[in-house]
C-alpha positions as CSV (number, residue, x, y, z in Angstrom):
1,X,29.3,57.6,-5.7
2,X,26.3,56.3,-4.2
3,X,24.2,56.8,-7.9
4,X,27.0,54.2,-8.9
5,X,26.6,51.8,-5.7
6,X,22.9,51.9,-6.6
7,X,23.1,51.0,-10.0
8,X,25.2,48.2,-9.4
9,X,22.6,46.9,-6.5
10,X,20.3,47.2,-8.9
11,X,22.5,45.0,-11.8
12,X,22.3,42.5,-9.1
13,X,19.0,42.1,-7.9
14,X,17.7,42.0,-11.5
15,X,20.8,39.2,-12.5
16,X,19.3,37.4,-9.9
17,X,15.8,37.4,-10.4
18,X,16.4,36.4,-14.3
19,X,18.5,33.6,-13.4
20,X,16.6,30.6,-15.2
21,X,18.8,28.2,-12.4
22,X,17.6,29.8,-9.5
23,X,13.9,29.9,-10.8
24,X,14.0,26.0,-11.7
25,X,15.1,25.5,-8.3
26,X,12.4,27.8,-6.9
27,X,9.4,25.8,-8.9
28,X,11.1,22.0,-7.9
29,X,8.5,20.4,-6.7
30,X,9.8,17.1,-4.6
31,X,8.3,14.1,-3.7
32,X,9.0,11.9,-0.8
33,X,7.8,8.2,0.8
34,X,8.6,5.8,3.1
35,X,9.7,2.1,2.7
36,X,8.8,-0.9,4.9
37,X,11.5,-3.8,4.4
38,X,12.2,-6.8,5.0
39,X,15.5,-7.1,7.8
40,X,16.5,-10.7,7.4
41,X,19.1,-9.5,4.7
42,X,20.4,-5.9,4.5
43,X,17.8,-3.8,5.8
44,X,17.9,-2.2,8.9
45,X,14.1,-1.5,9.1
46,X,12.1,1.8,7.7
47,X,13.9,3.9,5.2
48,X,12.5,7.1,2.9
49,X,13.5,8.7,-0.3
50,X,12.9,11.4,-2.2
51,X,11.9,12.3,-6.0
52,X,12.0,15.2,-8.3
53,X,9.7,16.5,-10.4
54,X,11.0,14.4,-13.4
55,X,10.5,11.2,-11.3
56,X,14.5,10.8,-10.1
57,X,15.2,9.4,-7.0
58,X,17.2,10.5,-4.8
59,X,19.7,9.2,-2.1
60,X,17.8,6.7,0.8
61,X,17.8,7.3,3.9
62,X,17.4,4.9,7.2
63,X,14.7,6.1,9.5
64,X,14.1,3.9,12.0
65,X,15.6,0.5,13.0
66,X,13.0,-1.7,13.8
67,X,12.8,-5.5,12.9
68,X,10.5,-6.6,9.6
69,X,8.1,-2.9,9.4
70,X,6.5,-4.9,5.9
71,X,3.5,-2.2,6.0
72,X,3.3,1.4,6.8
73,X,0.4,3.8,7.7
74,X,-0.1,7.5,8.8
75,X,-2.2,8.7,11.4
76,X,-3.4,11.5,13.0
77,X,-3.3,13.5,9.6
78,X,0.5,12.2,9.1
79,X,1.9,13.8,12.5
80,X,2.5,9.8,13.5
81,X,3.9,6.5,11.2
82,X,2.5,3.4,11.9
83,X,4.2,0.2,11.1
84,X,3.8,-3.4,11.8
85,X,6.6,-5.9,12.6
86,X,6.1,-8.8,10.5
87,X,7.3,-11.3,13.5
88,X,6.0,-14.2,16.1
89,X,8.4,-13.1,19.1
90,X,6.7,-10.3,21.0
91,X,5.4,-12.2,23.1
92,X,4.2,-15.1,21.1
93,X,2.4,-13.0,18.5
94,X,3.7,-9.6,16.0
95,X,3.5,-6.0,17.1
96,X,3.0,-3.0,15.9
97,X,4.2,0.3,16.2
98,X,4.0,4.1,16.3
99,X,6.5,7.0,15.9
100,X,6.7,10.7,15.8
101,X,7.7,11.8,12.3
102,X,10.5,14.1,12.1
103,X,13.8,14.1,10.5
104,X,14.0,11.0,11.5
105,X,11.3,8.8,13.2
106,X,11.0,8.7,17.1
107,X,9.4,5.8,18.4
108,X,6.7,6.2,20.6
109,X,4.8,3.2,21.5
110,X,4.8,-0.7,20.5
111,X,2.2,-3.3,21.1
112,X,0.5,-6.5,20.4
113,X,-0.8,-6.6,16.8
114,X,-3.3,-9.6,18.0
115,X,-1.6,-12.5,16.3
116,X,1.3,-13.8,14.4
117,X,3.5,-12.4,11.3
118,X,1.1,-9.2,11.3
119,X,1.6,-8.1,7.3
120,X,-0.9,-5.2,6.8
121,X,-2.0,-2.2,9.3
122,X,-4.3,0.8,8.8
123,X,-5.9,3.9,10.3
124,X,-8.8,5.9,10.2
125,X,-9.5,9.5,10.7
126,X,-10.6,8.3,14.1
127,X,-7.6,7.1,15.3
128,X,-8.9,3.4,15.2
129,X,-5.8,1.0,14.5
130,X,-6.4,-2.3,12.0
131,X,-3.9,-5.1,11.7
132,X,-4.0,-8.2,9.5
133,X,-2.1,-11.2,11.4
134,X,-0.8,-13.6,8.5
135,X,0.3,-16.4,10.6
136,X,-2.1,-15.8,13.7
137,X,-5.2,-15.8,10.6
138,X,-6.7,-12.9,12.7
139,X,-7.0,-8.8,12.5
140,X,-6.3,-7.2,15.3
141,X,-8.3,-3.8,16.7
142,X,-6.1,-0.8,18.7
143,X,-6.1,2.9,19.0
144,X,-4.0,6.0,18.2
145,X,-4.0,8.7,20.6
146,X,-3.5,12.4,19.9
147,X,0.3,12.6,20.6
148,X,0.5,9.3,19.1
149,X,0.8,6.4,21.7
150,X,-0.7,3.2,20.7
151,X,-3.5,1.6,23.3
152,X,-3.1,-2.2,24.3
153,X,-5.1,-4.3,22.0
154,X,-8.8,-4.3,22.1
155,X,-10.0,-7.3,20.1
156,X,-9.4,-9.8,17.8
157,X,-11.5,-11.5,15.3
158,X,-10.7,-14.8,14.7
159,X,-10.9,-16.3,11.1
160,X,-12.0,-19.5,10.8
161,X,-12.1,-22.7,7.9
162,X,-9.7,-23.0,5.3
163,X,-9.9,-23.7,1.1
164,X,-9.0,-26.0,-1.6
165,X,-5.1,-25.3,-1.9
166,X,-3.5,-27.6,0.1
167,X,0.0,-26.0,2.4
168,X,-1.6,-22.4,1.6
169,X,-5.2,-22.6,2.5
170,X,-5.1,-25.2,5.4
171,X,-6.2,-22.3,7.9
172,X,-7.0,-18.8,8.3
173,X,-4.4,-16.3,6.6
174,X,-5.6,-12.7,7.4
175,X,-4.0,-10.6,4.7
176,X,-5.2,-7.4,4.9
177,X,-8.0,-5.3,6.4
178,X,-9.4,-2.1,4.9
179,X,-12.0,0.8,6.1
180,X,-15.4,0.7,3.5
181,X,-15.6,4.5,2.5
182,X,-18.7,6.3,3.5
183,X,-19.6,3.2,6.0
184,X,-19.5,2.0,9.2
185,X,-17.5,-1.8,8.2
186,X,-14.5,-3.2,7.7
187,X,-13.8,-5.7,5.5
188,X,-10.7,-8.3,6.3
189,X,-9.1,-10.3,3.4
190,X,-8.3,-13.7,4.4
191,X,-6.3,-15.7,1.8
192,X,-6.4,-19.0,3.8
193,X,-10.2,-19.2,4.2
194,X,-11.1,-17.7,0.4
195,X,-13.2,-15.1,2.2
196,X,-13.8,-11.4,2.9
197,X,-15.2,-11.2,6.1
198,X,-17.1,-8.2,7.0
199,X,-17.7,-6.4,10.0
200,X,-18.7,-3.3,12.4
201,X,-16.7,-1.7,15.2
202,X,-18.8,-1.0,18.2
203,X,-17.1,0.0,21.2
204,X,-14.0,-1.1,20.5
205,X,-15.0,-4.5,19.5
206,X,-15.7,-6.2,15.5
207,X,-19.1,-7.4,15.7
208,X,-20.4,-9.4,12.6
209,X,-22.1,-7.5,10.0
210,X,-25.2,-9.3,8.4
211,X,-24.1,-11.6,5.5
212,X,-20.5,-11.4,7.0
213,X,-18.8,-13.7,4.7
214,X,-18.5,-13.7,1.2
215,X,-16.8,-16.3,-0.2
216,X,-14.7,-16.1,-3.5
217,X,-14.0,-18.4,-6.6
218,X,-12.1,-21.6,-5.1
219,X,-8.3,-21.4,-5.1
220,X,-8.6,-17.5,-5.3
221,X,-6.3,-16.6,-2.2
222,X,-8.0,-12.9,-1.8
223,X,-5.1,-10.7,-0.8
224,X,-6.0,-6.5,-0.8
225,X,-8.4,-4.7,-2.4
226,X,-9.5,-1.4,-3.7
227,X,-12.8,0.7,-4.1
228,X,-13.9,2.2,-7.1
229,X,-14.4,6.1,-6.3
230,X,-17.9,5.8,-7.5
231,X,-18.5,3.7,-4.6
232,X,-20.7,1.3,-6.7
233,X,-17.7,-1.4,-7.0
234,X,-14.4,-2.8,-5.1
235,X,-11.8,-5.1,-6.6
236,X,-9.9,-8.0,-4.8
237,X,-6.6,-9.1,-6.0
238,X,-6.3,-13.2,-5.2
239,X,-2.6,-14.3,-5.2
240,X,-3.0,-18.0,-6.2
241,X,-5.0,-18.0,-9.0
242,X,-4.1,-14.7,-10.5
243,X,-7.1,-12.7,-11.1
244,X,-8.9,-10.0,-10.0
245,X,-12.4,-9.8,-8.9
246,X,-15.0,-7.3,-9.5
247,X,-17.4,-7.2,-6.3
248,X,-20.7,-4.8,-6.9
249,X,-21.5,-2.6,-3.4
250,X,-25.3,-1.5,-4.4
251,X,-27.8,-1.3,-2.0
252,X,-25.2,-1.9,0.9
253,X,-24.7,-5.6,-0.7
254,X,-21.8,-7.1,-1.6
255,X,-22.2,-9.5,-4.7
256,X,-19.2,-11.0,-6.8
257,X,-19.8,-10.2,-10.2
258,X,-16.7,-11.4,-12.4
259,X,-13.1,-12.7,-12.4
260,X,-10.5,-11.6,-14.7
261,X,-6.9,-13.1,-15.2
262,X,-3.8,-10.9,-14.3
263,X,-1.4,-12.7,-16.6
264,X,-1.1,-12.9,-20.6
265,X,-2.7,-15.9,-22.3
266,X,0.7,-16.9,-23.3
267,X,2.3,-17.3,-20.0
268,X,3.2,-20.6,-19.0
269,X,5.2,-20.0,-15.6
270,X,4.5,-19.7,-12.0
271,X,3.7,-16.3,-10.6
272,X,1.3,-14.9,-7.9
273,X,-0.1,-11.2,-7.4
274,X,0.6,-8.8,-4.6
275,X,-1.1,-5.0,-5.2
276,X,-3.7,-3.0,-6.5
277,X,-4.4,0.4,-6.9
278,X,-6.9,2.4,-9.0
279,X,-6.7,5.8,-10.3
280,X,-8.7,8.8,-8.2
281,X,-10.8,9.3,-11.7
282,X,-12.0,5.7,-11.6
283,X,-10.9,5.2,-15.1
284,X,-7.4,2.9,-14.4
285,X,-6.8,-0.3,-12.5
286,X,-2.9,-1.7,-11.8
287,X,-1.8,-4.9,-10.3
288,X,1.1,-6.8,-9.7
289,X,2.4,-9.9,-10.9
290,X,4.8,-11.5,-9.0
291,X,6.4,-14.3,-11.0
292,X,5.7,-12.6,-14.9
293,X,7.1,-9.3,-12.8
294,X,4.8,-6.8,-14.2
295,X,2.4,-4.4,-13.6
296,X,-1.2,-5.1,-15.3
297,X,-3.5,-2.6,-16.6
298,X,-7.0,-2.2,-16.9
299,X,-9.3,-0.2,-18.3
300,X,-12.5,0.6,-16.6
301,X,-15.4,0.8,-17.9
302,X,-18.3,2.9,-16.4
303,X,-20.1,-0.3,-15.6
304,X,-17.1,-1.5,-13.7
305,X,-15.9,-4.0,-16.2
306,X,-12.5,-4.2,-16.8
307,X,-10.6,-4.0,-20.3
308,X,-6.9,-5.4,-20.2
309,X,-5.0,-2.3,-21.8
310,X,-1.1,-4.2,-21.3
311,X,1.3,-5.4,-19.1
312,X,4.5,-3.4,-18.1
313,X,7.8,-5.3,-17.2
314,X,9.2,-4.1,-13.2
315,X,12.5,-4.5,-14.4
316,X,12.9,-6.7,-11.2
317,X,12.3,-9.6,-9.5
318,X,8.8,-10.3,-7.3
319,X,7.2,-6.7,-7.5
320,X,5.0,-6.6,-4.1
321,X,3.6,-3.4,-3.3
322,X,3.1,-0.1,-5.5
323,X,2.1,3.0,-5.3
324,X,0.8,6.0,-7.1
325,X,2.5,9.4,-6.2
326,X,-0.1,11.8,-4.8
327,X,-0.9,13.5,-8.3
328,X,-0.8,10.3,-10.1
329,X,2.2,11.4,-12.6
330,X,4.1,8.6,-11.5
331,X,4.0,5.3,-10.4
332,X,6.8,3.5,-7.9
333,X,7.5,-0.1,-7.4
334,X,9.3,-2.6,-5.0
335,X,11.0,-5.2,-6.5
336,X,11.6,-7.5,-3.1
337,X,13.8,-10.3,-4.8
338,X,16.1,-7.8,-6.8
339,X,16.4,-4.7,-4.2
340,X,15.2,-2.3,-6.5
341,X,12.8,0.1,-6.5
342,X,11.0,1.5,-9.9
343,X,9.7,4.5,-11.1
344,X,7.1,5.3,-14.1
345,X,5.7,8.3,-15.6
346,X,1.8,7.5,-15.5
347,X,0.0,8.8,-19.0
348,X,-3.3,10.1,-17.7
349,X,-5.0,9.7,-21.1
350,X,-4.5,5.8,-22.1
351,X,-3.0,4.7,-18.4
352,X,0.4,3.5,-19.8
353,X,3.3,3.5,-17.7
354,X,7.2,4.7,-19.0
355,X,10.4,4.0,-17.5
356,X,11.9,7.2,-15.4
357,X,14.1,5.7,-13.1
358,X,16.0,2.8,-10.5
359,X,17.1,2.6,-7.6
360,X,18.9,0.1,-5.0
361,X,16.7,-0.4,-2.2
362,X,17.4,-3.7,0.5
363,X,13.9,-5.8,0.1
364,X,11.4,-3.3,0.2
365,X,7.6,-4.6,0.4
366,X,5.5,-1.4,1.3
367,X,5.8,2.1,-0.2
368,X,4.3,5.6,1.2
369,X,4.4,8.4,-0.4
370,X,3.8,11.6,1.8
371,X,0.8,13.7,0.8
């Protein structure tokens, strides 16, 4: 008798362990992000989602209710989410926010962001806080503690001037702000002025770096920007005129080296970029075009030159951010005007992107994958 209830233990383990289900759901391998929105529709603020391995989404999920959260950051080593509120009615200006990341995100602190209609944010590994006021044409400077409570606002550096597009260049228009790699400056994006303006943090404050300004091709709007691993080159999207520039870092210099057009020669209607994002090899440069509702692709070249390789239809209306997962098989975009989010499977080869997947999503503006 107990030979026989042995045996049959046995049958079962081994049934088990060959079941090709069971190990399929073993080796799944999930990725997950959050999504900033837009709340003036159908949002209710921050929301994430999963994928699978094949690139499927999964269901959404609301996180957090919060008014506007258009861009989204981790800090402290992703123990905290950071979020702005794209808004002019805390107290005259946006705010910006922290939370505890859990099942579902616990809000922690909220302050000033330093100006109006704050629409980018990001952190460093020193918990230094960076926002990009749209409206207020500032960026704004606070800090992250270690159980994630925001300090009151620091500073503010206050753009100044204006360019050549009258109704969008009139005045300062801070788009983004962004952490030079292996350096000590930061580098705010103003699409208003036509500049990047360059700076240092010293105690808390932005002090001017020398040759603080560099001005771009008139009519570019400069709105993010991305570094080439090699740290030898950055790129600037520009949102009125379409292109992208190539900007050369040697010898701790920055020098604007080229301009290249986002859209086909063929396209004859209106349309304005949003994103960028290059692949960790060096070797692959996407944009997006909001208007012809694509993604762009580049080739580059070990010179930093970029090749146009093709353009790749979002399926949607106005595609503003994207993102690559965090091993580049797949890239995801937000479609603001249609609700929909995409998914692509990335060739790592030739850069090409395929369709996976769709899903509803109300406005989203900011993806962030978890790492």
């Amino acid at each position: 008798m107990i030979r026989t209830i042995f045996l049959l233990l046995m049958i079962l383990v081994l049934t088990a362990s060959c079941n090709p289900t069971q190990k399929k759901q073993n080796r799944t391998n999930f990725y997950s992000f959050y999504l900033g929105t837009y709340t003036d529709t159908n949002s209710k603020g921050i929301y994430k989602i999963q994928m699978d391995e094949s690139g499927k989404f999964g269901e959404l999920q609301l996180q957090a209710e919060t008014e506007n959260p258009s861009y989204l950051s981790f800090a402290n080593s992703g123990k905290y989410l950071i979020a702005v509120n794209e808004i002019n009615t805390y107290s005259g200006v946006g705010s910006v926010e922290s939370y505890k990341i859990g099942k579902k995100l616990e809000l922690i602190s909220r302050k000033s962001s330093g100006g109006a209609h704050p629409c980018f944010v990001t952190v460093n590994n020193k918990g230094i806080v960076l926002t990009a006021n749209y409206t207020g044409g500032n960026t704004g400077l606070l800090r992250i503690d270690s159980l994630g409570n925001l300090s009151e606002l620091f500073d503010v550096n206050q753009h100044q001037g204006s360019g050549v597009i009258k109704g969008r260049q009139d005045k300062a228009h801070a788009h983004s702000i962004w952490f030079q790699p292996h350096s000590n400056k930061v580098i705010g994006v103003d699409l208003g002025t036509n500049e990047l303006w360059i700076s240092k943090i010293e105690e808390n404050k932005f002090v001017a770096a020398e040759n603080n300004r560099l001005k771009l091709s008139d009519g570019a709007g400069p709105r993010h920007l991305v570094f080439h691993p090699n740290g030898k080159y950055m790129y600037v999207i520009n949102e009125l005129n379409n292109t992208i520039s190539t900007i050369s870092l040697l010898d701790n210099k920055f020098k604007l080296e080229s301009n290249i057009t986002t859209l086909p020669d063929n396209f004859k209607g209106n349309s304005a970029t949003a994103d960028i994002h290059i692949s960790s090899d060096g070797k692959f440069l996407y944009g997006s075009n909001r208007g012809h509702n694509s993604i762009v692709i580049y080739a580059v070249s070990d010179n930093g030159n970029l090749q146009l390789l093709a353009h790749e239809s979002t399926r949607g209306d106005h595609p503003r951010n994207f993102s690559l997962s965090p091993d580049e098989k797949f890239l995801v975009v937000a479609n603001q005007n249609t609700n929909n989010l995409l998914c692509f499977k990335r060739d790592f080869k030739t850069g090409l992107l395929t369709f996976v997947d769709e899903v509803a999503a109300p406005k989203p503006v900011c993806i962030l994958f978890r790492q």
